[in-house]
PABA-310738 format. One line per 4 residues: for each residue x, z, y of C-alpha. Coordinates in Angstrom, 3 decimals. Layout:
BEGIN
X Z Y  ...
! end
This chain:
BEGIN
-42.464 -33.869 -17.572  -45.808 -32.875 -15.792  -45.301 -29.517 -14.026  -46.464 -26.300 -15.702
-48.998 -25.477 -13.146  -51.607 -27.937 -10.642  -51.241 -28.067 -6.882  -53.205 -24.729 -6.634
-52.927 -22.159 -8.819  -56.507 -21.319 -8.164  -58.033 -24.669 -9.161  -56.516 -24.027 -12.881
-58.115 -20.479 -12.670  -61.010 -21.895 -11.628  -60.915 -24.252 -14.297  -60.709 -21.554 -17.075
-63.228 -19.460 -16.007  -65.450 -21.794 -15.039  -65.186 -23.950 -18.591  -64.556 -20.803 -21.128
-67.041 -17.785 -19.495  -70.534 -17.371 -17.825  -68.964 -15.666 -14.476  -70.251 -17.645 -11.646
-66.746 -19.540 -11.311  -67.669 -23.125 -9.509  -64.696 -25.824 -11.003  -63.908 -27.769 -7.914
-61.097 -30.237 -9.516  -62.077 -32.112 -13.264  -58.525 -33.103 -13.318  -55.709 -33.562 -15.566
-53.895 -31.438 -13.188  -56.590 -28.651 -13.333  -57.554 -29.054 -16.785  -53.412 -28.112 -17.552
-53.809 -25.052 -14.985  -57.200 -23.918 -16.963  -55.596 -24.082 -20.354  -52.242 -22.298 -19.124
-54.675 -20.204 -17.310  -56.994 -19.227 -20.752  -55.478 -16.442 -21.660  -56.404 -14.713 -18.335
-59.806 -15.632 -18.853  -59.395 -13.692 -22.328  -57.843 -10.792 -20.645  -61.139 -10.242 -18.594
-63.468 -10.691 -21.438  -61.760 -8.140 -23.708  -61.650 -5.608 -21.293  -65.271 -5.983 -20.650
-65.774 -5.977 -24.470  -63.741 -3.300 -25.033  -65.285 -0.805 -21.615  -68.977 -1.930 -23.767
-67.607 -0.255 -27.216  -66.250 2.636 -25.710  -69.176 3.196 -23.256  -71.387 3.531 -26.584
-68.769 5.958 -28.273  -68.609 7.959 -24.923  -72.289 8.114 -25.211  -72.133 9.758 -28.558
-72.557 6.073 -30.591  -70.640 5.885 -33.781  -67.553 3.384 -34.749  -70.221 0.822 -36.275
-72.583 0.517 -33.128  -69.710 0.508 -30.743  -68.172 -2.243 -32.778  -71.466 -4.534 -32.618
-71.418 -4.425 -29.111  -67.624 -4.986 -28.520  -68.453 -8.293 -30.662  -71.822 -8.981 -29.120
-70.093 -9.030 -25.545  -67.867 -11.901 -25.471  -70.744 -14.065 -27.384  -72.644 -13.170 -24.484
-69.966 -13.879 -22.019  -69.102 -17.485 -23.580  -72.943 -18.561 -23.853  -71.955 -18.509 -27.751
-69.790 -21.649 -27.571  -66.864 -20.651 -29.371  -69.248 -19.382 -32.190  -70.860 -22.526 -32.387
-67.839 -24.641 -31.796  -66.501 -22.381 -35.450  -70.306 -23.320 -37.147  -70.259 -27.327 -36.114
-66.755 -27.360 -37.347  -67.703 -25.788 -40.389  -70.905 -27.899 -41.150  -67.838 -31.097 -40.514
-65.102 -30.005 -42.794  -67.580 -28.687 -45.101  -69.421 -32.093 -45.390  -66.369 -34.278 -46.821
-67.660 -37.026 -44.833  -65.150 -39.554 -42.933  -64.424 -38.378 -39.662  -66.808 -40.703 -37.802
-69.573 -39.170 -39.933  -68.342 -35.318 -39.861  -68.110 -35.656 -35.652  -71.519 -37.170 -36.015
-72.551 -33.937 -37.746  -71.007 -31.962 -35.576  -72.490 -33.355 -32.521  -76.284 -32.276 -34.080
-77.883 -29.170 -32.044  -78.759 -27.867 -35.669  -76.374 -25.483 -37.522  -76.001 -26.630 -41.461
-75.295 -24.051 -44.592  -71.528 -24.121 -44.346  -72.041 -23.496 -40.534  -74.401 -20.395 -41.014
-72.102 -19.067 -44.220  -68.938 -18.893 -42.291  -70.489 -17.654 -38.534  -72.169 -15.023 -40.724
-68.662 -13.853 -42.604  -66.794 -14.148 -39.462  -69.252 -11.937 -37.539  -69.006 -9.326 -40.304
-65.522 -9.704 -40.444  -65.026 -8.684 -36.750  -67.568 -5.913 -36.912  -66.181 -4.242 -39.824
-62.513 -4.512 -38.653  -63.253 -3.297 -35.074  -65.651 -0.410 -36.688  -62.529 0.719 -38.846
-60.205 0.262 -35.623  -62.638 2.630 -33.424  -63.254 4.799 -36.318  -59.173 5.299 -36.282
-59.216 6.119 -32.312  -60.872 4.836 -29.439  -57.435 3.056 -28.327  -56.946 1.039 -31.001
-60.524 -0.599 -30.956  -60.433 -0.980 -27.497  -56.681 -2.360 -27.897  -57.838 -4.590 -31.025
-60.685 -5.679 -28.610  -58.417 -6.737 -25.831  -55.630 -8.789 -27.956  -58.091 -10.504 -29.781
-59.558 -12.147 -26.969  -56.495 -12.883 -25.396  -55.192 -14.003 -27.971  -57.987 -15.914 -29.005
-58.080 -17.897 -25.741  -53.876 -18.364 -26.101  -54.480 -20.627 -28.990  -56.059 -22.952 -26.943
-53.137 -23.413 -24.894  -51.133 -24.064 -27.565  -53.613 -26.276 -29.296  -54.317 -27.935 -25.897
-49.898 -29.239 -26.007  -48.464 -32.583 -25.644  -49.223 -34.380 -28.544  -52.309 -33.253 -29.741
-54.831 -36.072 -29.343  -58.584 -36.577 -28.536  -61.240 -36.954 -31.322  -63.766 -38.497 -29.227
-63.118 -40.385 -25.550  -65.588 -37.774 -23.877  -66.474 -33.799 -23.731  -64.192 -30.643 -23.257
-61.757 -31.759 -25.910  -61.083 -34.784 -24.394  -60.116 -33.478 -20.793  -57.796 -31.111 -22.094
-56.363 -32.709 -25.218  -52.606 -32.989 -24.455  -53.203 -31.449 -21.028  -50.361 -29.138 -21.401
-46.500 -29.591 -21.898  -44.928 -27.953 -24.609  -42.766 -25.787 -22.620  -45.715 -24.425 -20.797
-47.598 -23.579 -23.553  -44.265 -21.592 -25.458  -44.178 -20.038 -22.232  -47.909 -18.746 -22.129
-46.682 -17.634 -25.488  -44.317 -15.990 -25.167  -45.864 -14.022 -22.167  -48.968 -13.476 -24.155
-46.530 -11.693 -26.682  -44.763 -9.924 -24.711  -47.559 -8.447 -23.046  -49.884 -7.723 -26.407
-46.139 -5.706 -27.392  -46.514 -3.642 -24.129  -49.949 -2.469 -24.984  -49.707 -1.696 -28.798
-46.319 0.738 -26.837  -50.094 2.912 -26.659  -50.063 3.423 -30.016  -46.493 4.189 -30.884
-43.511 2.265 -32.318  -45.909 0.760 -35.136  -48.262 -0.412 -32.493  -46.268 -2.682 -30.967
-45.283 -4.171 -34.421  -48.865 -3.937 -35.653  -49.738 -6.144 -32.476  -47.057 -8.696 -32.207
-47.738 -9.611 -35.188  -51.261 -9.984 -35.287  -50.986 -12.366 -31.937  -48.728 -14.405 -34.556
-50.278 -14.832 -36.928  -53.696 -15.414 -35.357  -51.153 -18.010 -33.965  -50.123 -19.456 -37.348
-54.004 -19.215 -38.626  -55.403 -21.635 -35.665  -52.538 -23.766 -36.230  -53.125 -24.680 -39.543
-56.746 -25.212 -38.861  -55.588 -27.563 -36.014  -54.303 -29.218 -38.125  -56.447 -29.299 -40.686
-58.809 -30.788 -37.923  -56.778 -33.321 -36.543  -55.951 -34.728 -40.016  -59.868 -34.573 -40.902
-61.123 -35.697 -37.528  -58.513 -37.534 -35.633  -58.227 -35.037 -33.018  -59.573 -32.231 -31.523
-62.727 -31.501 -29.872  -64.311 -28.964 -27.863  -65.716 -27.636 -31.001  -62.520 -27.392 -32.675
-61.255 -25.250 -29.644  -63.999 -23.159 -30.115  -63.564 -22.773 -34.063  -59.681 -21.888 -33.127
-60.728 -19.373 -30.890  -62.898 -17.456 -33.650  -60.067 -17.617 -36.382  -57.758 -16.309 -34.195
-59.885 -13.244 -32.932  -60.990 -12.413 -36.272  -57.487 -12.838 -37.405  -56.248 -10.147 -34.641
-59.097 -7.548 -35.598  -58.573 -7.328 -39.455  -54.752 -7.161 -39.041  -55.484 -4.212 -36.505
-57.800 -2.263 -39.223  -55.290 -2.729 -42.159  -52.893 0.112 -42.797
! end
């Protein structure tokens, strides 16, 4: 079994900041090795994103900004901070599984630069999805949006360690998909699990005894929800892609934020 981590601990950093956020992160290995270390590294990537989400929405609310405003901007920041990949990773993959086509022809679709009516409905719901859960989160207290914020990116970005486990193949011999497909070993990716957990627990402790149960369970079953649409994918398609990553990445941050605004 392939260790958990590459040579350099770094290089997988590098590797998922550099592939999954705009910072000016240069990825100096294109490796199996550092394509394992990026995806064990994801969640990390996450981590930073949601906080800089989450210091956006309650910048506005400190400035006197309502719950709605605050929320659009806690949204708005990690499209910005992914040049909108994952959200058009969830649109191509919509426009594929919403065509019915064999997979050859539904990756073909995918692959166009233009975005089709299934692709528009569903980045549309999912957009208004996340704003009005995070707008009844902030409207609750200022913790638990900024709290929601934080978990759903993290745990948006550990679904693609898990999705990224031995096992799951390739849809297409080139792209994203293809360089991390199977990249990481199972036991690495229950670990990153089980970390991501356990941390997500610690910081719902902010909101009392129901916090920490609110937010374990929303990391699991944002879990569950991008594993079925794995799924889904690799029966329709053959495999993943890198827009299938990015369409697992959207279901599981919209599944965090509208578990965190029920009750």
């Amino acid at each position: 079994m392939p260790a958990p981590f590459p040579t350099s601990l770094s290089d997988g950093l590098r590797f998922a900041f550099g592939t999954l956020t705009v910072f000016p992160v240069r990825v100096t290995r294109w490796d199996r090795p550092a394509a394992r270390g990026g995806m064990l590294c994801a969640p990390l990537a996450g981590l930073v994103v949601g906080a800089v989400a989450a210091a956006a929405g309650l910048l506005l609310l400190f400035l006197g900004a309502g719950a709605p405003l605050a929320a659009v901007a806690t949204v708005a920041v990690p499209a910005v901070l992914t040049r909108g990949l994952h959200l058009d990773g969830l649109a191509d993959v919509a426009d594929g599984l919403g065509s019915g086509k064999p997979a050859e022809d539904a990756l073909r679709i995918m692959k166009q630069s233009d975005i089709g009516p299934f692709g528009v409905l569903t980045l549309v719901l999912a957009l208004l999805a996340q704003v009005a859960a995070l707008a009844q989160a902030y409207g609750d207290s200022w913790t638990r949006g900024a709290l929601a914020a934080v978990v759903a990116a993290v745990a948006a970005r550990l679904v693609l360690t898990l999705a990224a486990r031995t096992g799951v193949p390739p849809a297409r011999p080139e792209g994203l998909g293809a360089a991390v497909a199977g990249a990481v070993p199972r036991a690495g990716a229950v670990m990153v699990g089980l970390a991501v957990t356990g941390a997500s627990a610690a910081g719902g402790a902010l909101l009392g005894t129901d916090g920490v149960v609110r937010t374990v369970f929303a990391v699991l079953l944002s879990a569950a929800a991008a594993e079925l649409l794995l799924r889904h994918c690799v029966r329709r398609f053959g495999g993943v892609t890198g827009d299938v990553f990015g369409a697992l990445t959207e279901t599981a941050a919209t599944t965090v934020l509208v578990v965190a605004a029920l009750g």
